[in-house]
MIDOSE-1310 file (N, C-alpha, C; in nm, 2 decimals, decimal comma, always signed):
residues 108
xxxx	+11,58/+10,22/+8,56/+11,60/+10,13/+8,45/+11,46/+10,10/+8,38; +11,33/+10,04/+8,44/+11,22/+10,04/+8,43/+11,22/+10,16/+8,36; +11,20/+10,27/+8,36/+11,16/+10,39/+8,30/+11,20/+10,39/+8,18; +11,35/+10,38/+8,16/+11,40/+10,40/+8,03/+11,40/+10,29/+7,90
xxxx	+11,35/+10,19/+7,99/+11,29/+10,09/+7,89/+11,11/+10,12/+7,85; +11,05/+10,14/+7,98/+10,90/+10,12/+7,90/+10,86/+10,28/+7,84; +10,91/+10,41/+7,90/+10,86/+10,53/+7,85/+10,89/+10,60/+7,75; +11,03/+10,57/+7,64/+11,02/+10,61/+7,57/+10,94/+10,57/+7,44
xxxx	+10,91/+10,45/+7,48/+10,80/+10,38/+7,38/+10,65/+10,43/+7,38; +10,66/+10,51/+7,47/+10,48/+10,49/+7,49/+10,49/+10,68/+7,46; +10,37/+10,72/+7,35/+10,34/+10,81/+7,29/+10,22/+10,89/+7,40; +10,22/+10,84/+7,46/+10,14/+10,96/+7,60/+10,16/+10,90/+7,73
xxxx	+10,06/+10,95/+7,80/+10,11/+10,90/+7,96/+9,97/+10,82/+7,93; +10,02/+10,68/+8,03/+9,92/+10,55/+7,97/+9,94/+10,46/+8,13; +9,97/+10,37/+8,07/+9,99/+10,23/+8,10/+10,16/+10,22/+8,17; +10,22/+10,27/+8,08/+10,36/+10,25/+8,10/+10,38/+10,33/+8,23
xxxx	+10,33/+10,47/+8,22/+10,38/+10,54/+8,33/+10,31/+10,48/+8,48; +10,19/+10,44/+8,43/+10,17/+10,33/+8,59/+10,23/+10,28/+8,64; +10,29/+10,22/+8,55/+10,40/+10,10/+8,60/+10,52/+10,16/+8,66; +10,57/+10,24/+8,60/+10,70/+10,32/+8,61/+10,61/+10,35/+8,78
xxxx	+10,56/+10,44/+8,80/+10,50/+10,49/+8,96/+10,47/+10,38/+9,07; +10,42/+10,27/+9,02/+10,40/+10,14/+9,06/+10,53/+10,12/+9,13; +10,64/+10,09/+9,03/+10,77/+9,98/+9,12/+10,80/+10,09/+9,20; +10,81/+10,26/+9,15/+10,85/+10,32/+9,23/+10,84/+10,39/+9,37
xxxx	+10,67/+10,38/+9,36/+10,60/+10,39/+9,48/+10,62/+10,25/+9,57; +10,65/+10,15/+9,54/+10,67/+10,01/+9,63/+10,79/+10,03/+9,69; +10,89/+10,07/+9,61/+11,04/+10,04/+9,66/+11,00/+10,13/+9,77; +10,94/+10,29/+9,73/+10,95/+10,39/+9,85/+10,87/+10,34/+9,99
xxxx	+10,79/+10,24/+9,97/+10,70/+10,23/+10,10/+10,79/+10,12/+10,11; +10,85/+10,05/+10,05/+10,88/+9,92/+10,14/+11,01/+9,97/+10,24; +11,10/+10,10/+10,20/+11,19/+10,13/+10,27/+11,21/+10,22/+10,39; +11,03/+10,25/+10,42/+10,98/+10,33/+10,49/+10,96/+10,25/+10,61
xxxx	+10,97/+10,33/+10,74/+10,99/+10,28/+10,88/+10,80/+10,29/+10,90; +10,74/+10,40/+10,80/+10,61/+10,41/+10,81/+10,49/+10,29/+10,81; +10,56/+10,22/+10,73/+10,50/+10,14/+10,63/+10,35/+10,08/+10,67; +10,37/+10,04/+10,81/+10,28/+9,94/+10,86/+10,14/+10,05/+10,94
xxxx	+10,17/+10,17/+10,94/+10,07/+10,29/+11,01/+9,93/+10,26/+10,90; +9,85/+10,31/+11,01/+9,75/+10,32/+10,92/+9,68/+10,41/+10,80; +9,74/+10,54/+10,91/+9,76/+10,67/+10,76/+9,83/+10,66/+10,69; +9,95/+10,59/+10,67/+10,03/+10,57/+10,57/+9,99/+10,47/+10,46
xxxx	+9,90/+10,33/+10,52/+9,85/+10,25/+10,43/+9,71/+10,29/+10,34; +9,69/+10,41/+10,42/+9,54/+10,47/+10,36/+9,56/+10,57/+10,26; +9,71/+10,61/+10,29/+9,75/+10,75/+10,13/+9,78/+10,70/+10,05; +9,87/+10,52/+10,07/+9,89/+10,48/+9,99/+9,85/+10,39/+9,89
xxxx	+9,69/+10,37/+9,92/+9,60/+10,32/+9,86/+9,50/+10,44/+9,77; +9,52/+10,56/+9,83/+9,47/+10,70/+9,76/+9,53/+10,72/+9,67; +9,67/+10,71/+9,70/+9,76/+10,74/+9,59/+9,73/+10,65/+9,45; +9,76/+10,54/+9,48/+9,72/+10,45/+9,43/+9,59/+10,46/+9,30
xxxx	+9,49/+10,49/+9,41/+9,39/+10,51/+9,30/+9,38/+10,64/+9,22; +9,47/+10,75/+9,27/+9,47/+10,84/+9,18/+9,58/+10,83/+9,06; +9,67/+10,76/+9,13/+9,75/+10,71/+8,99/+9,67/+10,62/+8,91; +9,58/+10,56/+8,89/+9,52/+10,47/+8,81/+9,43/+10,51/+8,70
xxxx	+9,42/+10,65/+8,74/+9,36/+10,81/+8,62/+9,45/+10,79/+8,49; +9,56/+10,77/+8,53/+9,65/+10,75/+8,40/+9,57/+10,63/+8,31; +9,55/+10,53/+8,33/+9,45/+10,45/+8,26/+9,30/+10,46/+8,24; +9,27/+10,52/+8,34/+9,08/+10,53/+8,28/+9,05/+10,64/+8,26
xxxx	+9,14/+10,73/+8,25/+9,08/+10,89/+8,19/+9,18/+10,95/+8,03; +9,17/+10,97/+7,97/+9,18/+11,03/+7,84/+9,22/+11,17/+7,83; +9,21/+11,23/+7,92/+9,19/+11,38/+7,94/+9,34/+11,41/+8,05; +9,45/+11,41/+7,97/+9,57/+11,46/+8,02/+9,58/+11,55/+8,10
xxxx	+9,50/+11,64/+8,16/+9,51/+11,76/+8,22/+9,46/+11,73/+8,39; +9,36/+11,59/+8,36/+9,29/+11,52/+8,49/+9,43/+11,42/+8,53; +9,48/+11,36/+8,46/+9,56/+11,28/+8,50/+9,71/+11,32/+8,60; +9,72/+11,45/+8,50/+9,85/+11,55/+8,56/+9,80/+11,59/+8,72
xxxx	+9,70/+11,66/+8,69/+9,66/+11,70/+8,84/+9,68/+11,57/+8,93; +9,60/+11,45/+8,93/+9,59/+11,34/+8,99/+9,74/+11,26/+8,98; +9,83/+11,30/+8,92/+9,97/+11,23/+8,95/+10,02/+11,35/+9,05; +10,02/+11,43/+9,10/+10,07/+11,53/+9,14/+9,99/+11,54/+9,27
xxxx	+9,85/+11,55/+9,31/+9,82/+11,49/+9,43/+9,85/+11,38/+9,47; +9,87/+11,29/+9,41/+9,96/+11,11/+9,46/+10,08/+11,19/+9,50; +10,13/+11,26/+9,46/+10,29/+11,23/+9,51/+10,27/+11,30/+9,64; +10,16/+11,44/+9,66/+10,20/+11,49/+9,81/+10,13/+11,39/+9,88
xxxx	+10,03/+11,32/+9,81/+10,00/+11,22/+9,97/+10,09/+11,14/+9,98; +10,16/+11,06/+9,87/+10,26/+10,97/+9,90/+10,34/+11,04/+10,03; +10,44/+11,18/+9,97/+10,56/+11,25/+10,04/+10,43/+11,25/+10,21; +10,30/+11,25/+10,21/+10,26/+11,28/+10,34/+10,24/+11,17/+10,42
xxxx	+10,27/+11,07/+10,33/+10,26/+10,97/+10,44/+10,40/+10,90/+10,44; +10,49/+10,94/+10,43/+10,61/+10,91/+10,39/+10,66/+10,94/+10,54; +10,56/+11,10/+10,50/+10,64/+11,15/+10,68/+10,51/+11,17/+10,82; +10,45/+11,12/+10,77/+10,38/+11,13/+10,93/+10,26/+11,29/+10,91
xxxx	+10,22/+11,33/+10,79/+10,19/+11,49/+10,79/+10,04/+11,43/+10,80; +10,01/+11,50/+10,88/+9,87/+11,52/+10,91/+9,77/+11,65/+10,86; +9,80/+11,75/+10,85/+9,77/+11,90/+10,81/+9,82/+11,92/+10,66; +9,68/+11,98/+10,58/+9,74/+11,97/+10,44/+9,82/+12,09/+10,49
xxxx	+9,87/+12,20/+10,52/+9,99/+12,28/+10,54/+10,15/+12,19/+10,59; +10,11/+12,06/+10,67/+10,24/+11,97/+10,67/+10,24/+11,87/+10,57; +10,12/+11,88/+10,46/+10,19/+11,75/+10,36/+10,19/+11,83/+10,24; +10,20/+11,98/+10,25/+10,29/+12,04/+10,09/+10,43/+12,07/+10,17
xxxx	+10,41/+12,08/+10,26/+10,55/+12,15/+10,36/+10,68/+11,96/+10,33; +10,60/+11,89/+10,37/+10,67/+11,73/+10,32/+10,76/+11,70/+10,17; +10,60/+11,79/+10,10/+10,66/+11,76/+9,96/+10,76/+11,84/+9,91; +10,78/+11,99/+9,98/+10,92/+12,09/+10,00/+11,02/+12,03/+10,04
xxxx	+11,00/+11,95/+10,17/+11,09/+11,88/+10,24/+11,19/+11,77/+10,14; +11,10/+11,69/+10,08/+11,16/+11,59/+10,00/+11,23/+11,67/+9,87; +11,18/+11,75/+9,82/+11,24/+11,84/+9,69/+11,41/+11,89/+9,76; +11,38/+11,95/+9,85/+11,48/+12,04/+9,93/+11,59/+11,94/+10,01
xxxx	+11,51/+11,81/+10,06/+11,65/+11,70/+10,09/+11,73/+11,65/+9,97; +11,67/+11,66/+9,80/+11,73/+11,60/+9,71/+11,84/+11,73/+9,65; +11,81/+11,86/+9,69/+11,88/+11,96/+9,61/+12,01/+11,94/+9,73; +11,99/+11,91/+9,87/+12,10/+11,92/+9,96/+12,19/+11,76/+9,93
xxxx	+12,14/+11,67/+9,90/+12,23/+11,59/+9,85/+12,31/+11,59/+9,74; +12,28/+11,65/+9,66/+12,32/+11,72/+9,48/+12,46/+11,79/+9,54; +12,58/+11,70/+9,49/+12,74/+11,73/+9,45/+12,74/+11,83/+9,41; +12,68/+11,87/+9,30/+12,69/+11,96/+9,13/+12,78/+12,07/+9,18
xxxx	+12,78/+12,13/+9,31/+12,83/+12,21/+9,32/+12,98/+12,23/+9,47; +12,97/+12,12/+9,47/+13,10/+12,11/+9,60/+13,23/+12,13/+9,51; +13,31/+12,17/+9,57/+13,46/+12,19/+9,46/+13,56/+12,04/+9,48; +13,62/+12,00/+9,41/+13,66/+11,90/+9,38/+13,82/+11,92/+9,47
């Protein structure tokens, strides 16, 4: 809901989309059994500051990369991945648990 109120207003990726990653990176760690680990509070402060490129860089191409490492450290400390080969394997994991939840195709 957050999203569809502040992003279609905003004419690049800014301010708004922080915020948008903001609530939605909280809801995800607050639901996490992880939460209180130390590797998990340390990606999620990395994450953190690479999402904050969205505001102090200008150069859309830096920011894309740097939202996109946030999410596999987020997904890596989501799950416990220690080995960058287990925190792209995480961020498969999470893509691949949302396609197996997806109805779209069960018969009615």
């Amino acid at each position: 809901m957050l999203a569809a109120i502040i992003l279609p207003a905003q004419s690049s990726m800014g301010l708004g989309l922080l915020l948008v990653l903001l609530a939605a990176g909280g809801v995800i760690l607050a639901g996490s059994v992880r939460r209180r680990e130390p590797w998990t509070m340390m990606l999620a402060v990395t994450s953190l500051a690479l999402a904050s490129l969205l505001v102090l860089r200008a150069a859309e191409w830096v920011t894309v990369l740097a939202v996109l490492a946030a999410a596999v450290l987020a997904m890596a400390g989501l799950t416990g991945a220690l080995s960058f080969g287990a925190m792209v394997a995480a961020m498969a994991a999470w893509v691949l648990a949302a396609i197996r939840g997806c109805h779209c195709w069960a018969t009615p």
